[in-house]
C-alpha positions in Angstrom: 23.1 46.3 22.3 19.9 45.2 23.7 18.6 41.7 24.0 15.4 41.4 22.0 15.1 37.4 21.5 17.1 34.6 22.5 20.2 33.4 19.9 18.5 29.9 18.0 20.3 27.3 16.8 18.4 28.7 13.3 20.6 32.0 13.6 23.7 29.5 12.8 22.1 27.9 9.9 23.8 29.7 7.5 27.1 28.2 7.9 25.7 24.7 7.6 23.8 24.4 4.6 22.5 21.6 2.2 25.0 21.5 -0.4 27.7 21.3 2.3 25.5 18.3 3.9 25.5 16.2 0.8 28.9 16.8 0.2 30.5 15.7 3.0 27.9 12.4 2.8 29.7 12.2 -1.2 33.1 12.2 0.5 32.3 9.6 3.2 31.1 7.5 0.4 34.5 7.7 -1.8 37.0 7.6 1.2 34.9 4.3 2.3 37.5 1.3 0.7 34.7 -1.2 1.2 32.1 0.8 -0.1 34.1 1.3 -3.2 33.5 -2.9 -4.0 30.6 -3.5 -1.9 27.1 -3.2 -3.5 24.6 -0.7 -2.6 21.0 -0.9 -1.5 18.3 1.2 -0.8 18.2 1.4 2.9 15.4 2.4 4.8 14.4 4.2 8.1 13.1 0.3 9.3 15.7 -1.7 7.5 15.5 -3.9 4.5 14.9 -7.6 3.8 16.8 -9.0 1.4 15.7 -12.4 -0.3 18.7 -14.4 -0.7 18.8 -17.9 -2.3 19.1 -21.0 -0.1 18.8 -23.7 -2.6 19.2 -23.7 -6.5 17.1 -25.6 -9.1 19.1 -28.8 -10.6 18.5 -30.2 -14.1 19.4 -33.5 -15.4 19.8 -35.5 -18.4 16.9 -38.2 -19.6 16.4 -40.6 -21.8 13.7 -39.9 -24.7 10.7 -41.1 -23.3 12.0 -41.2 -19.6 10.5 -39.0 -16.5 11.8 -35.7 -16.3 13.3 -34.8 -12.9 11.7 -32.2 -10.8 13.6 -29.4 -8.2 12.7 -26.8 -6.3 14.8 -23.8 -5.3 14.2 -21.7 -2.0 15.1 -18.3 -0.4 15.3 -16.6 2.6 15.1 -13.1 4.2 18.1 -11.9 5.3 17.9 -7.7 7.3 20.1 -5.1 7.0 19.2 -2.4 10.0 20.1 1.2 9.9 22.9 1.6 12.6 23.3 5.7 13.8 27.7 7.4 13.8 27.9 10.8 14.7 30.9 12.9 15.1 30.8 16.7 17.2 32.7 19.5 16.6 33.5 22.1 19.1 35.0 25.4 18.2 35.0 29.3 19.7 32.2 31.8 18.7 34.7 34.2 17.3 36.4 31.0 15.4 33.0 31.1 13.5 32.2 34.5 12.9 35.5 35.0 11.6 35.6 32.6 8.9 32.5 29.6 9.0 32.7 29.3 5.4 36.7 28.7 5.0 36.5 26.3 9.0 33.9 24.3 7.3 36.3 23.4 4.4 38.7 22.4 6.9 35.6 20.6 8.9 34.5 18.7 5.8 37.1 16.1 4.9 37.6 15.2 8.8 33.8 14.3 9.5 34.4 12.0 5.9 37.5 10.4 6.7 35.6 9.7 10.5 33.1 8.9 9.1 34.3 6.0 6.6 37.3 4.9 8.8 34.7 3.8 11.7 32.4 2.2 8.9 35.5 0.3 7.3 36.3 -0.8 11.0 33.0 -2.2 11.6 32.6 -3.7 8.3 36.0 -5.4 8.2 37.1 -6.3 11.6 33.7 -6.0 13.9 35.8 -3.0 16.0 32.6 -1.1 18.2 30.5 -2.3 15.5 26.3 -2.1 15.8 26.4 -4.5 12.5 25.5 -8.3 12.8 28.0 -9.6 10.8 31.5 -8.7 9.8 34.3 -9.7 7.0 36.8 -11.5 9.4 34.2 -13.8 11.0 33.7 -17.1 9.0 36.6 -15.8 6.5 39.3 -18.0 5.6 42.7 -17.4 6.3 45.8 -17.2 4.0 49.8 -16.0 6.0 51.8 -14.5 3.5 55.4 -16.2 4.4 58.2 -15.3 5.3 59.7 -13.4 8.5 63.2 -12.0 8.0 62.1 -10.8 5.5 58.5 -10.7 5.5 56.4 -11.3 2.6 59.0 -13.4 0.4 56.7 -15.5 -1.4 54.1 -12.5 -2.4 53.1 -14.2 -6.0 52.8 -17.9 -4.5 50.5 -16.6 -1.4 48.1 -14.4 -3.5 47.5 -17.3 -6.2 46.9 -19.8 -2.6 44.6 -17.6 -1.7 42.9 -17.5 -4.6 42.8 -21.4 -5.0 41.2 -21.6 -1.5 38.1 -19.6 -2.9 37.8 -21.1 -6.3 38.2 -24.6 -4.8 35.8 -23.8 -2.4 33.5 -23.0 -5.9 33.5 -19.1 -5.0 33.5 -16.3 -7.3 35.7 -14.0 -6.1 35.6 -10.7 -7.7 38.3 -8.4 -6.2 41.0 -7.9 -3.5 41.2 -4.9 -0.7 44.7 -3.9 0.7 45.5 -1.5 3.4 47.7 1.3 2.3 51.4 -0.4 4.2 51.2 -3.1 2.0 51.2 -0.9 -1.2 54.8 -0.8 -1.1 54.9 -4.8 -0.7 53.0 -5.0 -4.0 54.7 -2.7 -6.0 57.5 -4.6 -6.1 56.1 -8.0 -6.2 56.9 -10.1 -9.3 55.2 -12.6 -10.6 57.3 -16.3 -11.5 58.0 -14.5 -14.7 59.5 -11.2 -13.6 56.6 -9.3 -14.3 55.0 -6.7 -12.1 52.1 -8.3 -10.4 49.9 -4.9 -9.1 49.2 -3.5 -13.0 47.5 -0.2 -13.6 47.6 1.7 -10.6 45.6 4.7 -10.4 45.9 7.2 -7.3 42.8 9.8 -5.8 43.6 12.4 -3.4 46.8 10.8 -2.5 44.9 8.0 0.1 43.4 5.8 -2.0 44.8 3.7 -5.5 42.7 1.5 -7.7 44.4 -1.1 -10.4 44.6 -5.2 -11.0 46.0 -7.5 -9.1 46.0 -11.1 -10.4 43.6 -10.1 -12.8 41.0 -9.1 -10.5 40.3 -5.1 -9.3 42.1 -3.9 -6.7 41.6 -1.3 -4.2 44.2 -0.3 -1.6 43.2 2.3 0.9 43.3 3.6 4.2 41.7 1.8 7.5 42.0 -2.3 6.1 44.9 -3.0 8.6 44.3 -5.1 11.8 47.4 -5.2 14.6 45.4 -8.6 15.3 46.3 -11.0 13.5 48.1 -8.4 11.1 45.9 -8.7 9.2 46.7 -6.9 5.5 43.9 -7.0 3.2 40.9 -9.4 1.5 40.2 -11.5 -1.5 36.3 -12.3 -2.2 33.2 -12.0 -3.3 32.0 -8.3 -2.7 28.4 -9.5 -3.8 28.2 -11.1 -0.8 28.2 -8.0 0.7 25.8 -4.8 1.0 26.1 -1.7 2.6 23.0 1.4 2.3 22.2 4.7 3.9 19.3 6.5 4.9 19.8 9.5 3.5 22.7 12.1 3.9 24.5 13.4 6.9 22.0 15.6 9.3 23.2 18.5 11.9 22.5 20.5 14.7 24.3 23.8 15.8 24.0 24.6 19.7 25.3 27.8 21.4 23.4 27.1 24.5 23.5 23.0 25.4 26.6 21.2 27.4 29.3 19.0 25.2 31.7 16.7 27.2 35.2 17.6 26.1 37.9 16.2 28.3 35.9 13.6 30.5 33.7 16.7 31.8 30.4 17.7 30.6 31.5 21.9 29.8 28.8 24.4 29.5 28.9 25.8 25.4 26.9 29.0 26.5 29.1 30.0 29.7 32.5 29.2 27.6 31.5 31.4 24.3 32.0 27.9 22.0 29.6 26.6 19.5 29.1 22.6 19.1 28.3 21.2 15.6 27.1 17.7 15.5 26.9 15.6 12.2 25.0 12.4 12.0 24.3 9.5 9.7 22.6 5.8 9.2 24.4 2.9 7.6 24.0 -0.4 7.6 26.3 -3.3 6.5 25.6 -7.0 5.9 27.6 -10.1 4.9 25.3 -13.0 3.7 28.3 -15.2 2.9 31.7 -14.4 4.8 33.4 -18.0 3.4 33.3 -16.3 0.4 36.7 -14.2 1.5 40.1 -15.1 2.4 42.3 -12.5 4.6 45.3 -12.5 4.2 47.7 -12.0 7.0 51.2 -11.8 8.2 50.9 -13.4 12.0 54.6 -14.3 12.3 
């Protein structure tokens, strides 16, 4: 066949299209643990300032006749900045124009799960984060006890946590497990032999949702830390924020270089097509002292 124009990136565009896009940006969004308790907002292309209140009005009693006393409250601006993840594909021509439709299936939960495991990472643990600010710096600490075996003392360490919040005057409105210490919870006890994880409900077999001590719970993938093993988080989530600027973007290339192996390998010589997916998130804690992780160090 003769060459009458040069193969685009547009020629590919079929096998990407929007619907696709959003969806995979839907499914980032519900595999995300602490997007499932942290609050949205808006994110722009140039950030957002959020106001966030530095002093509170006081009242007082009086006396009839007496002066009335006067307060003031005050904010301040704190910035959430859009922070670029991208993930790149690499698969064979003939890989594509054998099935695109049925490989981008397969494609679709892998760029998700990327997607929100490196966003839980960041958020959680500062690990190759862009953000500013991150749940284990300025947390509190609470060790669940016990060594051989570990976690003996479930009910008492949970409730300690808890007391270092609320006696801190926090608000703490739910707690976030990694998945290894479902199994710990389902058969803790409270002092009066009752279950103490209540209601569990289960997604796509990687993620459950229930009460625990009252408060929700979400246990999911990606919470762990080796260092200091650390397990999961009680707080405040509206001390938190995460946003996006928009959905997930791509670009198909037949004809550009993509480093596979430590070597930069020529797509257009090799008969491979690259698919990139990008995305902008950003992530901010205004308060990290209002959450306790809880660990198992020894």
């Amino acid at each position: 066949m003769a060459i009458t124009v040069a193969t685009k990136n547009s020629d590919f565009s079929g096998f990407l299209n929007r619907d696709q896009s959003e969806a995979i940006f839907e499914k980032a969004a519900r595999i995300s643990v602490v997007q499932q308790l942290s609050p949205r907002t808006p994110l722009g292309i140039n950030g957002q300032a959020i106001p966030v209140v530095t002093g509170k009005i006081t009242a007082g009693w009086v006396a009839e006749g007496a002066q009335k006393p006067a307060s003031s409250g005050s904010v301040a601006l704190k910035t959430m900045d859009p922070k670029k993840i991208a993930a790149i594909a690499v698969v064979s021509a003939e890989v594509v124009r054998a099935n695109p439709g049925g490989y981008m299936d397969l494609l679709r939960p892998q760029i998700a799960e990327a997607f929100a495991l490196a966003f839980d990472a960041a958020a959680l643990h500062g690990t190759s984060s862009p953000f500013t600010t991150n749940l284990d710096t300025g947390s509190s600490t609470q060790e669940f006890t016990g060594t051989t075996p570990a976690f003996t003392s479930v009910y008492a360490d949970l409730n300690a946590g808890l007391a270092t919040l609320v006696n801190a005057d926090k608000d703490p409105s739910g707690f976030l497990f990694d998945k290894r210490f479902e199994p710990v919870l389902n058969g803790a006890l409270d002092t009066g032999g009752r279950p103490l994880f209540v209601s569990p409900t289960y997604e796509n077999g990687n993620r459950s949702r229930g009460s625990l001590l009252g408060y929700e719970t979400v246990i999911g993938k990606g919470v762990y830390a080796a260092t200091p093993k650390i397990y999961g988080y009680l707080g405040d989530w509206s001390q938190t924020t995460w946003g996006a600027v928009g959905g997930i973007s791509y670009d198909v290339s037949t004809e550009t270089a993509v480093t596979i192996n430590g070597a930069l390998v020529s797509l257009w010589e090799n008969n491979l097509v690259a698919i990139r997916a990008e995305a902008e998130y950003g992530w901010l804690v205004n308060d990290p002292a209002s959450f306790v992780k809880y660990t198992n160090v020894s």
